[in-house]
N, C-alpha and C positions, 0 to 999 in steps of 0.2 A: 432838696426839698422844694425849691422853687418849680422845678420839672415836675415832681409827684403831684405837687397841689394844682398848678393848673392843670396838669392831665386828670386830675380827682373833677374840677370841674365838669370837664367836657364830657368825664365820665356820667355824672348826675344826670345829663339830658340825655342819655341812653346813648351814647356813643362807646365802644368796647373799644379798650386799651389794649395795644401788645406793648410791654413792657421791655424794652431791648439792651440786655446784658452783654459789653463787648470784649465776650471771648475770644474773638478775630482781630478785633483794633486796636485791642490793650496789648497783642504783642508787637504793635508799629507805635504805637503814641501818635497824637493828634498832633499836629504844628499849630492850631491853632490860640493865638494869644502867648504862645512861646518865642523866646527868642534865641534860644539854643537847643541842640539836640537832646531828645528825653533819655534815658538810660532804658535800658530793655530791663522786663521785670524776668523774672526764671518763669518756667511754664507749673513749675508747684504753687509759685505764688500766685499767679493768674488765675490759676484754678481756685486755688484759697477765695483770692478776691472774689471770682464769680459766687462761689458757694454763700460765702458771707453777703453780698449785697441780695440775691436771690430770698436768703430768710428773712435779712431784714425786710427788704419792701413787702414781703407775704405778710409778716409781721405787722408790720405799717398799715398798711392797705387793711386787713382783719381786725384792727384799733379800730379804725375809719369806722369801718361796719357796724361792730359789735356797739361801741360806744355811743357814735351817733347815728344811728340807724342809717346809714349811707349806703343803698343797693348798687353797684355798680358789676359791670361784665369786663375783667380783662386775663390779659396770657402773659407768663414771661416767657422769652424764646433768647435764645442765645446765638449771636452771628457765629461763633463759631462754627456751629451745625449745618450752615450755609455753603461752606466750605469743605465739608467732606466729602471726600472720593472727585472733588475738582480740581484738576493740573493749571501749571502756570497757563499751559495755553488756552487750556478752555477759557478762562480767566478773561486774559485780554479779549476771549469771543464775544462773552456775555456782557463785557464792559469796557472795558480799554476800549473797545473799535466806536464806541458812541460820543467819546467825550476826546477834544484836540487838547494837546499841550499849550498851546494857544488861552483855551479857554482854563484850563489847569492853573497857568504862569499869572494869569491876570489876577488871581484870587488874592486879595489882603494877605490872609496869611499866608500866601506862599510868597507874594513879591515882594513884600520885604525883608525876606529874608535873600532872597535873591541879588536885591541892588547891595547889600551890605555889607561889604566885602571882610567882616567882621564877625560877620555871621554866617550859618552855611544850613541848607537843607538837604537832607541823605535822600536817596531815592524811596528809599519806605517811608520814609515821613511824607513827601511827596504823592506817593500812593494813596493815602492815607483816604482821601477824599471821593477815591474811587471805588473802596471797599464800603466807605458809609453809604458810600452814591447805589451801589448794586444792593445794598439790604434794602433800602426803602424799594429799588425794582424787585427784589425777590418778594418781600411780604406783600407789596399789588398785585403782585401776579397770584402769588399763592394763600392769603389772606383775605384779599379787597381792600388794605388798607390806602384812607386816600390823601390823609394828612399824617406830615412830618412834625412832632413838636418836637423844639430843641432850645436851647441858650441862647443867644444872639451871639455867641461866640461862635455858632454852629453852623451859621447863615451859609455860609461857601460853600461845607457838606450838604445841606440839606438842597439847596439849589440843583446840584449837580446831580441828586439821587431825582429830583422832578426833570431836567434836560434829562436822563437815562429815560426815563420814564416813556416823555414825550417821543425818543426818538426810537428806541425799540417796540414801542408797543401806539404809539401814533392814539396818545393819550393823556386827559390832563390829572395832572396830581398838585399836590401842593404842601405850605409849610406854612408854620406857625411858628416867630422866633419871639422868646421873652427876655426880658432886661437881665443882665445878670446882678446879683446883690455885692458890690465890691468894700475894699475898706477904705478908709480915709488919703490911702495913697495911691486907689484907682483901679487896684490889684482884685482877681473874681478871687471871693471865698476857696479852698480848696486845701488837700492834704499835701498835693505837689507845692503851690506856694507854702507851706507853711504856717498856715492861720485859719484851718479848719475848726469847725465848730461841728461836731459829730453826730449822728443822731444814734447810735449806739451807745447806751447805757454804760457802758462796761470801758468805753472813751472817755466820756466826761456827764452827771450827774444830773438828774433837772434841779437840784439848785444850781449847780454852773451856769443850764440853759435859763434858767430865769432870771437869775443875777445881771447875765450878760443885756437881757431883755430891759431890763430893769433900766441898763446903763444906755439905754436908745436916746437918742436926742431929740427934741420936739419934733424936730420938720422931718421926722422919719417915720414917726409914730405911725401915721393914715399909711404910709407906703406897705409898711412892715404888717399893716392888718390885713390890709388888702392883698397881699401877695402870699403869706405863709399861717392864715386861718381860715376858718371855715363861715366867718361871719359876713354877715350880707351887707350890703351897701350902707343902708338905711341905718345897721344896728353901728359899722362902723360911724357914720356920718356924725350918730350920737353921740358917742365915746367921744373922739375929737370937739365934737362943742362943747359937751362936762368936762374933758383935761384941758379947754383954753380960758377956760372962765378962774380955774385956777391953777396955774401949771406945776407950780412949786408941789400941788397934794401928792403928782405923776401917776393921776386916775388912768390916763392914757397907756404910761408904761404898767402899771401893773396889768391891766386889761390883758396888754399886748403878751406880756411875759405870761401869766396863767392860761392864756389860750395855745400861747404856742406850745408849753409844757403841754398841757391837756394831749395835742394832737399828737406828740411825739412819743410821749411816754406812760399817757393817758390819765385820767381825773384823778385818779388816787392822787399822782404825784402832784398835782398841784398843790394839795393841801400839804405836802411833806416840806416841798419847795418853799413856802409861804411862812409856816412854822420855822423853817429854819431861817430863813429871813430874820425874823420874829426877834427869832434869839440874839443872830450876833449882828442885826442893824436898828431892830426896834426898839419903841418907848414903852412896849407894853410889858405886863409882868412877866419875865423869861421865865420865873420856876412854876407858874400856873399852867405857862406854856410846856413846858418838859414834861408835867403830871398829865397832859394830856395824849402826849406821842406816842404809838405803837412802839413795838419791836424797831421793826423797820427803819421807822423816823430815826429811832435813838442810834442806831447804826447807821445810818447816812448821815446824821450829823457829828458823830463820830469819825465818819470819814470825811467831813470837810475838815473839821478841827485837829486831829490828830487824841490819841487818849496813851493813856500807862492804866494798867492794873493796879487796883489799890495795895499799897506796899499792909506788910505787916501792923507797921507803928503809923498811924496816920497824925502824925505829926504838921501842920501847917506851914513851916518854913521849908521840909522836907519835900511838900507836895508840889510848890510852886519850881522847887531848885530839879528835882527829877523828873518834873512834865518839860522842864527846857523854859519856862516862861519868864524862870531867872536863871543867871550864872552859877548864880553859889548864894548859899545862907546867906550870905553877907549882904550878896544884892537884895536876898527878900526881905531882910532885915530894914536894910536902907527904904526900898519903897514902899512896904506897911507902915512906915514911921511917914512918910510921905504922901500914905492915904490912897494907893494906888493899886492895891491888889482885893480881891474879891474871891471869896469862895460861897455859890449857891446865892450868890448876887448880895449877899452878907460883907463890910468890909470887915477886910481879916486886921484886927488890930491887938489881939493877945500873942505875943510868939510863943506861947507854950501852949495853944491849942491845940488840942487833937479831935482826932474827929471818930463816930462810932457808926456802925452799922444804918443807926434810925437816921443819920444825918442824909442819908443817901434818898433823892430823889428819881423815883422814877430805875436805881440801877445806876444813877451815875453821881459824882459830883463835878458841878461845871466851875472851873477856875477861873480866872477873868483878869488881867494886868493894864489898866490905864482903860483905855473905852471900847476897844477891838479885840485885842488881843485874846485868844481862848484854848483852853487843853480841856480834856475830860477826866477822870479820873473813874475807870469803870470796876465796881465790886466783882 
């Protein structure tokens, strides 16, 4: 997303994007910021991948548009395509004979893996830099294209595709490299490391993604506007003076969270994300808030909490022990008498309650154990 939104920028001043999907590179793996060899993906799966990242970003990109009126010009192209009907030799022709080993070995990422005797780089990984290096020479020559955006993990690729540039066509190109967003232990974002945050739906939720937003730390706040929304200087500049004048209200984080839902999964979900909030973190009335949620909402909050169908005998001791929120009658027993179970935000203190039809809000009744804890229970 960091890559999409600054290329959305550069977009806005009428600069056209090609969007570059790596059907050629994804079956070598990057060595960059790696410290051991990557595993080859199958060629079904690569394929997969390209398909799926290809819809989303169209997807992405047509949000941008449709939502906030964003005109921009761009293409996706696939390196693979680059490479058909080319042999190894022609290969080294078009690129190998421009760039020394010399200049190869010197690269961060290859030479530590080099000195390391713990470590090892294969020849494909090694290559690696020379196939990104010949796409940016292919799309200059056959596009116009003049700048390289990439990660700052990407600097050594990107380098080597403006030397190609420079020495086969006696011409200047150039690159553009951005910070990357890492976590607390240093580590870039990413589904190889293991701590991906997804912009597919169907991965993780925008209440996920606003939760997670939610959970930003002050002196992130300005970074995180500035890098993955649409908002301008001026608008952020202001956010940050209203969330330091009182940090505790986290005017900043929610700003940051409904904007980035907005861009990702677009306005609707904001309000779905925010409602559900609402529910299992807010002071406000949750069951004014449930009479108000679509379908939708109630089935996304649904899927954050987990639900059961409502059993035949809607019994209250029975509700709380078959949603899982207690072990056995006995535990529900134990903590209604302890004042700790809630049904419809009601405390449940008759154990021979039952419950009918009209009790149901909105389609559901929401359970509730001590101040987080929550099940559905849907008619």
């Amino acid at each position: 997303m960091c890559g999409i939104m600054a290329a959305v920028n550069l977009m806005k001043y009428g600069n056209k994007c090609y969007f570059l999907v790596g059907g050629a590179t994804g079956m070598i793996g990057d060595p960059s910021g790696k410290d051991v060899e990557r595993n080859f993906l199958t060629e079904e799966k690569l394929r997969s991948n390209e398909a799926n990242i290809y819809a989303q970003f169209k997807t992405f990109l047509a949000r941008l548009h449709d939502e906030f009126g964003i005109n921009f010009e761009f293409e996706m192209v696939n390196n693979f395509d680059f490479y058909t009907g080319m042999g190894y030799l022609d290969f080294l022709r078009e690129a190998g004979k421009y760039i020394t080993v010399n200049y190869m070995a010197a690269k961060e990422s290859v030479k530590k893996r080099l000195v390391d005797p713990d470590k090892s780089i294969s020849y494909a990984e090694f290559s690696y830099m020379l196939i990104q290096g010949y796409d940016f020479a292919y799309l200059y020559k056959n596009h116009g294209v003049k700048l390289q955006l990439g990660g700052s993990d990407q600097r050594g690729n990107v380098t080597t595709g403006i030397e190609i540039i420079r020495k086969k066509y006696d011409e200047e190109a150039y690159g553009l490299t951005i910070p990357l967003i890492t976590d607390a232990t240093g580590k870039k974002f990413g589904k190889s490391e293991g701590n991906a945050i997804w912009l597919n739906p169907d991965k993780n939720s925008p209440y996920f993604v606003y939760q997670y937003f939610m959970n930003t730390t002050d002196q992130d706040v300005e970074k995180y506007l500035k890098v993955l929304t649409l908002l301008d200087f001026e608008t952020i500049a202001n956010i940050v003076k209203q969330h330091n004048e009182n940090p505790a209200a986290r005017y900043g984080q929610k700003r940051l969270a409904a904007e980035v839902v907005a861009v990702v999964f677009g306005k609707d979900s904001v309000a779905q994300a925010e409602k559900i909030s609402e529910v299992l973190f807010g002071n406000e009335n949750k069951i004014e808030i449930i009479k108000s949620m679509r379908p939708e909402d109630i089935e996304a909050l649904i899927k954050e909490v987990g639900s059961i169908p409502a059993p035949a005998d809607l019994k209250v001791l029975d509700l709380f022990t078959q949603s899982g929120l207690t072990s056995s009658n006995g535990e529900a027993k134990k903590m209604m008498q302890q004042g700790s179970l809630f049904v419809n935000e009601i405390k449940a203190e008759d154990m021979q309650k039952t419950f009918a039809d009209s009790d149901f809000v909105n389609g559901i009744l929401l359970l509730r154990k001590g101040k987080k804890s929550f099940k559905i229970v849907k008619k």
